[in-house]
N, C-alpha and C positions, 0 to 999 in steps of 0.2 A: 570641307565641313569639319567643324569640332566634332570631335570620336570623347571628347572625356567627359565621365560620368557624373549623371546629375545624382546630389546629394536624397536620398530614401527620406520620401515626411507618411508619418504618420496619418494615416486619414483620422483617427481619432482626436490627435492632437488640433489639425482644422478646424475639427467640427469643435472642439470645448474652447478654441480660443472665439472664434465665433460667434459663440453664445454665452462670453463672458466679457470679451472688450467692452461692447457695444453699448450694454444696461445702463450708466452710469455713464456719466460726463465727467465727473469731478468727486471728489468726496461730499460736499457740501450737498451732490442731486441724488446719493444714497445716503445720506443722513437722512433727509426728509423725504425720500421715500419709505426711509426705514420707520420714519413716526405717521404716513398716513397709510402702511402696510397695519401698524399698530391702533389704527383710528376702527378697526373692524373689528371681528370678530373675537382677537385676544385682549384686545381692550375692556372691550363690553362683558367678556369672560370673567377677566381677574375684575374688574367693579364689582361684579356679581357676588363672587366669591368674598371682598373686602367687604360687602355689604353683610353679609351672613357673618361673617367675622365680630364686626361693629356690632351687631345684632347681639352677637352670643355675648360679648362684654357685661352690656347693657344689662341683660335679661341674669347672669350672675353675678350683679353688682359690683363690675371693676368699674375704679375709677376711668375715666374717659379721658383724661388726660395718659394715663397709661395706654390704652389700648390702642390710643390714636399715635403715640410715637413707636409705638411697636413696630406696625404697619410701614412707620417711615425712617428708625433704622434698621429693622431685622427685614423687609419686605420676603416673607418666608411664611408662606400662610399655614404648611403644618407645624414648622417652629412655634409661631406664634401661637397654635390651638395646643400643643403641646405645653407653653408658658402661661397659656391663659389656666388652663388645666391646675396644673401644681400650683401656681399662685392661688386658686382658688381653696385646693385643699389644704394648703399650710404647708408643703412642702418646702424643705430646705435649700438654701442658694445652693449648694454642690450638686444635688439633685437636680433641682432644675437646670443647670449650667451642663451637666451631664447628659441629662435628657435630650434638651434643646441640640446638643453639638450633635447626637447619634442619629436624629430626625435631619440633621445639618449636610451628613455625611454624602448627602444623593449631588453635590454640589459636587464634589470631587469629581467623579465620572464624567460630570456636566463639563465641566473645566479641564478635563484631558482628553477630549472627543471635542472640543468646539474652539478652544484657541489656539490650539497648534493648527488651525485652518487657518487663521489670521496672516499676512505680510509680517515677513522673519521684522519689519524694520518695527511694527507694532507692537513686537512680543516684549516688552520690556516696564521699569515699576509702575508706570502708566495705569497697569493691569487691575493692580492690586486698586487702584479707585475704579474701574470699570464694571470689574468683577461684582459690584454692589448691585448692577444690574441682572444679575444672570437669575433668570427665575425660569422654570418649569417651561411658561408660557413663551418668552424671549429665545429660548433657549431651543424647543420643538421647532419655532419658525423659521430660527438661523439655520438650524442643520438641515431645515427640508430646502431654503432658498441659497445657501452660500454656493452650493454646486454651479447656479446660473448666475455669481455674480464677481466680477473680478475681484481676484484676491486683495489687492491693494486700497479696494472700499468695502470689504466687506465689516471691517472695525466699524468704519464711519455707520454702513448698516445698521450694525448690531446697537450700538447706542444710542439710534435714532428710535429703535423698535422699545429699546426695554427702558431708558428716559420717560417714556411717554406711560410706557406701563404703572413703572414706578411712581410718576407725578401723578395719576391716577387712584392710587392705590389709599392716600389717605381724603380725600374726598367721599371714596364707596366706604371706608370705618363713618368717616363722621355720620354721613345718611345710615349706612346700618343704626348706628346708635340713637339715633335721634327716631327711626320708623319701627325701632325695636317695641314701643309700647303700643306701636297703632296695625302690627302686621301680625298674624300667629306664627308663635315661636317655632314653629314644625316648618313657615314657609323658611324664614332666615335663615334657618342656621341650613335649610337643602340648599340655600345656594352657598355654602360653601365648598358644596362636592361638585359643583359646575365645573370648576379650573380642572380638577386631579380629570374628569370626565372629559374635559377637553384636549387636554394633553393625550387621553387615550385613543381619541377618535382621531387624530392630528397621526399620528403612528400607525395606524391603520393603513393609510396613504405611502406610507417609506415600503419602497417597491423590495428590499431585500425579506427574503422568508423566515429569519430569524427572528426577527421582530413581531410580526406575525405572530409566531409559535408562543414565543414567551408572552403576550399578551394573554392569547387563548388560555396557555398554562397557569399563568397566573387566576386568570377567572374561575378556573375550576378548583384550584391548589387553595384561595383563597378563603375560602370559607372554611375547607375542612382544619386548613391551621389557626382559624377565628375559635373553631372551636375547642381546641388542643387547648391552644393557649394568647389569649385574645392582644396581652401586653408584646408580643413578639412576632405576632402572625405577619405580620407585614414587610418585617425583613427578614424573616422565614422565607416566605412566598418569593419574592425577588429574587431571593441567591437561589433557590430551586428551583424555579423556574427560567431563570437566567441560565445553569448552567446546564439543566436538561436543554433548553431550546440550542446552545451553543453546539452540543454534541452530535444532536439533529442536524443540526446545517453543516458540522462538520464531516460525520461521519456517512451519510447518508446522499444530503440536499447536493453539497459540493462537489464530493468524487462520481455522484453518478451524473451531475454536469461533467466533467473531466477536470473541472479546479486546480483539485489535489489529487497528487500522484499516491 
């Protein structure tokens, strides 16, 4: 009998190749899963929200030809109520080009949390046209389903979900604008807070407790720095709540798992 030693597997490693081989045939069968995963609920979402957008145009007298390329190259819906904003009151190009990038900024995070999950072979200027899809919405679904799907389709995924978002995106402006004079303006412009509402509820679901916390935190932190100071409260809220809930899961949540030493 052989006496020499069989190589140590991971039982974890099993179980994640498992349930990530398998999903997916090809790239071609996670691209278009990635656009009828987006035929639901994030679809019908960001419509929602583009429609309350289109609406708000309308109802402040932007031209329709602007609001409707906004939609289709910024796809950035608080950018864009941020540009509809200043454009409205006279604001200056620096200002609003300022404004716009600081509303901009949640992208960054987006973008060093969700492509370096990608295949090393995908990481490359490819990106930089990809990246025009990354929204809110595209972005919640990749990070909650990339875990269950091979690396090496999870690009083709991710373009299938937020392509479909995006080519959606100026249809729900044009119908806002068009049902902006037959709807009340109190219904339109609420569904604009659909999207941000659904990315919340989407989070809720991501099983780590930190996430969790900072949601809570933020819901409470929220208002009182609405009332401090209403121009700021919002990325107030985030970094204080982001980095109280951080502390929590570090200091607390983790070492009394045994995590960290």
């Amino acid at each position: 009998m052989s006496s020499a030693k069989q190589p140590h597997i991971d039982p974890k490693e099993i179980t994640l190749e498992g349930s990530t081989v398998d999903r997916f045939k090809s790239r071609s069968d996670a691209f278009w899963s990635g656009m009828r995963d987006a035929t639901g609920a994030p679809a019908m979402v960001l419509f929602a929200g583009m429609v309350g957008f289109g609406a708000m145009g309308r109802t402040n007298g932007v031209d329709g030809w602007f609001t409707v390329l906004s939609s289709f190259l910024m796809f950035a819906l608080p950018g864009q109520v941020v540009l509809m904003e200043m454009v409205i009151t006279g604001s200056s190009v620096v200002a609003i080009a300022l404004a716009v990038t600081l509303t901009s900024t949640r992208f960054v995070t987006m973008t060093v949390t969700l492509f370096p999950q990608l295949h090393k072979k995908d990481r490359n200027r490819h990106l930089y046209a990809t990246v025009h899809l990354l929204a809110m919405t595209a972005w919640a679904v990749s990070m909650k389903e990339f875990s269950s799907i091979e690396v090496k389709h999870r690009l083709s995924y991710f373009v299938g979900l937020g392509l479909l978002c995006w080519l959606i995106s100026v249809p729900g402006t044009i119908l806002g604008y068009i049902l902006a004079g037959f709807v009340p303006a109190a219904v339109t412009l609420g569904l604009v807070f659909i999207n941000p509402l659904f990315f919340l509820l989407t989070f809720t679901e991501v099983k780590p407790w930190i996430n969790r916390i900072a949601i809570c935190l933020g819901c409470l932190l929220g208002p009182f720095f609405t009332m401090l100071d209403r121009d700021s409260s919002l990325l107030t809220t985030g970094v204080i709540a982001g980095v109280i809930a951080y502390f929590i899961d570090r200091k607390w949540i983790r070492k009394k798992a045994g995590l960290i030493g």
